[in-house]
C-alpha positions in Angstrom: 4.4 16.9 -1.0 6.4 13.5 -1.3 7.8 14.6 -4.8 8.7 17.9 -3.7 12.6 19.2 -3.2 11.8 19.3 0.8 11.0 15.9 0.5 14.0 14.7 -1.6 15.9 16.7 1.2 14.5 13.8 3.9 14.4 11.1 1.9 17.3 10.4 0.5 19.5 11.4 3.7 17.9 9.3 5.8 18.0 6.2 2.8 21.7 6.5 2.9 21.6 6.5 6.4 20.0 3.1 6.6 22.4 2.0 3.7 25.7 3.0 5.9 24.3 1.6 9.0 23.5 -1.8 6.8 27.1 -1.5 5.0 28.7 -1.4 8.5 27.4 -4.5 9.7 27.2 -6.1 6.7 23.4 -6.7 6.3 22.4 -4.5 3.2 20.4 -8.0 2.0 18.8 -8.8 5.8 17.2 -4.8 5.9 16.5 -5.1 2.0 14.5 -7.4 3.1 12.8 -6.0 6.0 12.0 -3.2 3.7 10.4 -5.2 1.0 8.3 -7.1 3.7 7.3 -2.9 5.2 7.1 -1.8 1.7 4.6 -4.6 0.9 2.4 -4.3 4.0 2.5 -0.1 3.7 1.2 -0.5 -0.3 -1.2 -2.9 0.9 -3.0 -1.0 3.8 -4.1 2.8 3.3 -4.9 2.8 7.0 -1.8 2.1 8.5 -0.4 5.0 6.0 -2.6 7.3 7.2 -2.0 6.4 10.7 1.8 6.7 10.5 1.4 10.4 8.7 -1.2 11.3 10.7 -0.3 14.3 13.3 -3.0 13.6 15.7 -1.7 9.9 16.6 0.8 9.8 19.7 4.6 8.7 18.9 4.1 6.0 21.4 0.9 5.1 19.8 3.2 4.4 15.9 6.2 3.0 17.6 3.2 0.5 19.5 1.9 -0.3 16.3 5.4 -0.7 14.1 6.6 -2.8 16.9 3.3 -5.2 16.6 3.9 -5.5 12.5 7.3 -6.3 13.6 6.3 -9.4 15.4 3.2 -10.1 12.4 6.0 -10.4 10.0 6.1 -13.8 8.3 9.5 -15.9 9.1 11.8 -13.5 11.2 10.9 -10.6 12.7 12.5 -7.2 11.8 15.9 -6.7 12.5 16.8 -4.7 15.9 18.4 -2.1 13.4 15.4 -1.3 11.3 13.3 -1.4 15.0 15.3 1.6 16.2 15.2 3.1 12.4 11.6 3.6 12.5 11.6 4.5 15.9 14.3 7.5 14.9 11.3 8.5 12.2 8.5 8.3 14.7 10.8 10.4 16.7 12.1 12.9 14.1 8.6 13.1 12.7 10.0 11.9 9.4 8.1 8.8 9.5 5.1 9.8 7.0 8.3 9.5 4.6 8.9 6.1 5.1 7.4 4.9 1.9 9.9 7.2 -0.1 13.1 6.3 2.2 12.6 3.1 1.5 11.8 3.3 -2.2 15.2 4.9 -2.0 17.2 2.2 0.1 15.6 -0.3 -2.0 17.6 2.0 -5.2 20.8 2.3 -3.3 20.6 -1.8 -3.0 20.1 -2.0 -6.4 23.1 0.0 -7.7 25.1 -1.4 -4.8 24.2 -4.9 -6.4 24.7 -3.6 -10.0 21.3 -4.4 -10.4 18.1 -3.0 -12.9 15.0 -2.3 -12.2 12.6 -3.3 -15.3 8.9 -1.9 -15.1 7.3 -4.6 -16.9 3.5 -4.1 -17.9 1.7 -6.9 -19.5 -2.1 -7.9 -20.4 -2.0 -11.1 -18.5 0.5 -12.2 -15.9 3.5 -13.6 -17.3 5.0 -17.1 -16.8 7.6 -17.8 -15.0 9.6 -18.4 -18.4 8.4 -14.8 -20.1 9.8 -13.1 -16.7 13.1 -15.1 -17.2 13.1 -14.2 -21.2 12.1 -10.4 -20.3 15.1 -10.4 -17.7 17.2 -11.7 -20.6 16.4 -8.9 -22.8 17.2 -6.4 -20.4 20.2 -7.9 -19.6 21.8 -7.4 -23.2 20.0 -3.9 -23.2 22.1 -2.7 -20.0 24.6 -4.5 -19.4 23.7 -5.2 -15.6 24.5 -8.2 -14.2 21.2 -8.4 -12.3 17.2 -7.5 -13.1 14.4 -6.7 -11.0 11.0 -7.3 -12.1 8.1 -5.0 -11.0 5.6 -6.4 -13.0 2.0 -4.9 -13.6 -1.3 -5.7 -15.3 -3.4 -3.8 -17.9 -6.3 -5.6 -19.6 -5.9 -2.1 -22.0 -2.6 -3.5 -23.6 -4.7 -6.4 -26.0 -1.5 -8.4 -25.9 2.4 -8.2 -25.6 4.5 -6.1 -23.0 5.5 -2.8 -22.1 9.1 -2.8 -20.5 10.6 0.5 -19.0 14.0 0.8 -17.7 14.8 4.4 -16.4 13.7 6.6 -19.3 14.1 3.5 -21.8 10.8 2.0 -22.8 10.4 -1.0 -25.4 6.6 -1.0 -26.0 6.2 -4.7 -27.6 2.4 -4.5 -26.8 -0.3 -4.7 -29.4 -2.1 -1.5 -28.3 1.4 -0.1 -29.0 2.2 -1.6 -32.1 -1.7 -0.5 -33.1 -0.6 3.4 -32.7 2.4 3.4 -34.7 0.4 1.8 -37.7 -2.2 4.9 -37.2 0.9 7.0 -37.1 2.1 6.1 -39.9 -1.0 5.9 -41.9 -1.9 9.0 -41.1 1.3 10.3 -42.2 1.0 9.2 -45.9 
C-alpha cells in the first residue's frame, strides 16, 4: 500500500506541509534533522513500525511513545514543531505513513538545497577519501552543487562500485564489468 496512488495522495501533501511550516520559521535544516534522527530509529526498529501502523494501539498510547523517543534522542530533543507534526498523524491516522513523508521532506530538502542524492553500492565500505572522490564524480555528472551519499554493502559485487543517481547508474563494479565481457562474447 505505501507505493500505491492513495498513498502518494498522503504523503507528499503532508511532506510539503512540514516543508512550509519549516520554510516559515526558517528551520528546514533543524527538522531535516529531526527527520534523519526518526528516519534512523524507524529503519532500525520493526517494532516500533508496527506499533505506529498498528490499528489496535490507542492514539494516546503512539503520541506516549513518540513523545518518549523524543526525549531518547541523542543531543537535542525534537523540535516542538515536529512534536505536534506527529501528533497531527497519530491524530489524522496518517501516521503509519511517516516513513514515506519523511522520505519525501527529506527530497524536498534536497532540491531546496540543490542537492543529489547518489545511491552508492560497494563490496566493502568505502574510505572516507572514495566517498569524497564518488561525490566528485557525481558532481561533474549533475551539475549539483551538493551530494548525498546513501551508501550500501554487497559482498556480491567482487570489487568496485555501483552509483545510481535517479535513473542514472554508472556500474564501475567488477561483477558488472564481468557481464558486459559475457555480453559481448556471446555476441561474436
Amino acid at each position: 500500500m505505501k507505493g500505491s496512488l492513495l498513498s502518494a495522495g498522503v504523503v507528499e501533501p503532508y511532506a510539503e506541509a512540514l516543508m512550509s511550516l519549516a520554510q516559515e520559521n526558517e528551520l528546514t535544516e533543524r527538522l531535516g534533522e529531526d527527520v534523519a534522527g526518526l528516519l534512523t530509529i524507524l529503519q532500525e526498529s520493526p517494532d516500533l513500525q508496527v506499533l505506529l501502523g498498528s490499528p489496535v494501539v490507542k492514539a494516546e498510547d503512539k503520541k506516549a511513545v513518540l513523545q518518549q523517543i523524543s526525549t531518547s534522542l541523542e543531543g537535542d530533543q525534537l523540535h516542538p514543531y515536529m512534536i505536534s507534526f506527529l501528533n497531527v498523524l497519530v491524530d489524522r491516522r496518517r501516521i503509519l505513513f511517516l516513513e514515506a513523508i519523511f522520505q519525501q521532506y527529506q527530497a524536498l530538502l534536497r532540491k531546496l538545497k540543490q542537492t543529489v542524492l547518489a545511491e552508492v553500492t560497494s563490496a566493502v565500505s568505502l574510505t572516507d577519501q572514495q566517498n569524497e572522490s564518488v561525490r566528485e564524480k557525481v558532481r561533474e555528472i549533475t551539475g549539483a552543487s551538493q551530494v548525498e551519499l546513501d551508501t550500501k554493502i554487497d559482498p556480491d559485487l567482487i570489487g568496485g562500485v555501483i552509483i545510481k543517481v535517479g535513473s542514472q547508474v554508472i556500474d564501475s563494479s567488477l561483477r558488472g564489468q564481468l557481464r558486459r565481457i559475457g555480453l559481448r562474447l556471446n555476441a561474436t
